[in-house]
C-alpha positions as CSV (number, residue, x, y, z in Angstrom):
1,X,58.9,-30.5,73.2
2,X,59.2,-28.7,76.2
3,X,57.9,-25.2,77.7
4,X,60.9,-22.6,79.0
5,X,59.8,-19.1,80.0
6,X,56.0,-20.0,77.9
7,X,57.7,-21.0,74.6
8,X,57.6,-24.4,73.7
9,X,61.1,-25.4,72.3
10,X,62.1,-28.9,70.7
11,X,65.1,-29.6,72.5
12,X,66.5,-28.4,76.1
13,X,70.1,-26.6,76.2
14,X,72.4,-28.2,78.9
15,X,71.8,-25.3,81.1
16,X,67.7,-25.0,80.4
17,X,67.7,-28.9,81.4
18,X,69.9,-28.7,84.7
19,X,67.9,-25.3,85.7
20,X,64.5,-27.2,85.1
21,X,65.3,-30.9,86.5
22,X,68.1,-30.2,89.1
23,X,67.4,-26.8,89.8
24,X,71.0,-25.7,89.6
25,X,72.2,-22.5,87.6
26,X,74.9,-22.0,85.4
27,X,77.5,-20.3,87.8
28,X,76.1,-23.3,90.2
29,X,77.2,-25.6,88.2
30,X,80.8,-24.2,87.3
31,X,81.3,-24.3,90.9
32,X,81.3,-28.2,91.2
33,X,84.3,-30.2,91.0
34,X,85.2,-31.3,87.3
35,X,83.9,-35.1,88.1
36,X,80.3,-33.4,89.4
37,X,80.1,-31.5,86.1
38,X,80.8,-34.8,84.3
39,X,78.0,-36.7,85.5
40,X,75.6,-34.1,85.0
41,X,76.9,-33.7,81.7
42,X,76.3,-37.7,81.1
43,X,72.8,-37.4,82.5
44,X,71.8,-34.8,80.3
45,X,72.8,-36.9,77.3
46,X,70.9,-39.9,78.7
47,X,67.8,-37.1,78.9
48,X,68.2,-36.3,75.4
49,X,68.3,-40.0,74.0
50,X,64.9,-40.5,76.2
51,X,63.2,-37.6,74.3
């Protein structure tokens, strides 16, 4: 569980996760080079099999 804008929600959406943890924002993010995107993408997916 985790708290975004004071509701508690089970599970973080790519874009909640990146805003909260690497501070980026969406149109941040479409910005990087296709590898950047990648890893991020990868660490999210480690994030969710830690939960």
């Amino acid at each position: 569980m985790s708290v975004v804008n004071n509701r508690m929600v089970e599970q973080l959406t790519f874009f909640q996760w990146l805003n909260i943890y690497e501070f980026m924002t969406k149109k941040e993010f479409r910005e990087l080079p296709e590898y950047k995107q990648e890893n991020y993408k990868k660490e999210y997916e480690i994030f969710l099999q830690q939960q």
